[in-house]
C-alpha positions as CSV (number, residue, x, y, z in Angstrom):
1,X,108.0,28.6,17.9
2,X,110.8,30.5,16.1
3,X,110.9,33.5,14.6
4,X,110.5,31.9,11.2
5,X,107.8,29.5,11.8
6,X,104.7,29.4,9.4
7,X,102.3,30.0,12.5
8,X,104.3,33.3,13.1
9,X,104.4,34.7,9.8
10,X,100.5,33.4,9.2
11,X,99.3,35.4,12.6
12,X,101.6,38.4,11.4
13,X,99.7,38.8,8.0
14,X,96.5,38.3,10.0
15,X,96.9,41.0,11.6
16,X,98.1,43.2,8.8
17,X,95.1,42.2,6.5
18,X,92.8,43.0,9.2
19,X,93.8,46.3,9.9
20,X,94.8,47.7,6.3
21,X,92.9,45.5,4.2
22,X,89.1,45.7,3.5
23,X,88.1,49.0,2.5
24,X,90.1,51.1,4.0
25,X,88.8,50.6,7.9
26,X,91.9,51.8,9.5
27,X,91.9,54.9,7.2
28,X,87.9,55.5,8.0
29,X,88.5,55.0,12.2
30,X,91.5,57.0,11.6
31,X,89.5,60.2,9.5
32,X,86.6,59.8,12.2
33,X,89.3,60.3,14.7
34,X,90.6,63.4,13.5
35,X,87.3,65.0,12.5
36,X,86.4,64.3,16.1
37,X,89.4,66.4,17.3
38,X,88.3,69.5,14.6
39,X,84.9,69.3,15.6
40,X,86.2,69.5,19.6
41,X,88.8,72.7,18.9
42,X,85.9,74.2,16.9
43,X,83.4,74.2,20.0
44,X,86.7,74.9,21.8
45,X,87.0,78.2,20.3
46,X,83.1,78.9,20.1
47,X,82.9,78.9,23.5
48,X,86.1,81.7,24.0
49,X,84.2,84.0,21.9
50,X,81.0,83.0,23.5
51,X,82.9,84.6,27.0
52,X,85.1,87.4,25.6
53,X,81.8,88.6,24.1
54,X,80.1,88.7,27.7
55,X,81.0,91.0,30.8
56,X,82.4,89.3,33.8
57,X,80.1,89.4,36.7
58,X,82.1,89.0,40.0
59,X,80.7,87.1,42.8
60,X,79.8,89.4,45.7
61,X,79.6,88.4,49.5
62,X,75.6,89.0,50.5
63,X,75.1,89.5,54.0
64,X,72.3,86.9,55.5
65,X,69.5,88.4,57.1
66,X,70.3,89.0,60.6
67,X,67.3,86.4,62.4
68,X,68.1,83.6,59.9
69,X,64.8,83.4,58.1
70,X,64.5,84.1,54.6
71,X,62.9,87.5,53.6
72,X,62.2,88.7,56.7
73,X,64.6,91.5,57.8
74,X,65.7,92.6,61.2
75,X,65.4,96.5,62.3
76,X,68.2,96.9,65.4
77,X,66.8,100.4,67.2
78,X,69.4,102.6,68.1
């Protein structure tokens, strides 16, 4: 099978046809692909104005209660 053979050339516009021909598909998977990647920037940038807007909280050590069970406290006498 050379380069010029009728199979070759037959299997190349087979493959052209299917993805340019018929209505456009590559051009719709294509725009579908790019409104995807708006829509994703979009919510991207929601959600840095969704943070800048709050206060940051820092995470503070708690100290456990001193006998290891919850809600009951420990009184050490001096």
């Amino acid at each position: 099978m050379g380069f010029g053979s009728i199979w070759h050339w037959l299997i190349v516009l087979a493959v052209i046809a299917l993805l340019f021909g018929g209505r456009g598909k590559l051009s719709g998977i294509m725009g579908d692909f790019a409104k995807g990647i708006k829509a994703f920037k979009s919510g991207m940038k929601e959600d840095e104005t969704a943070d800048a807007g709050k206060p940051q909280v820092t995470n503070q050590a708690t100290s456990a209660p001193a006998s290891g069970v919850a809600g009951e406290t420990v009184q050490k006498s001096s």
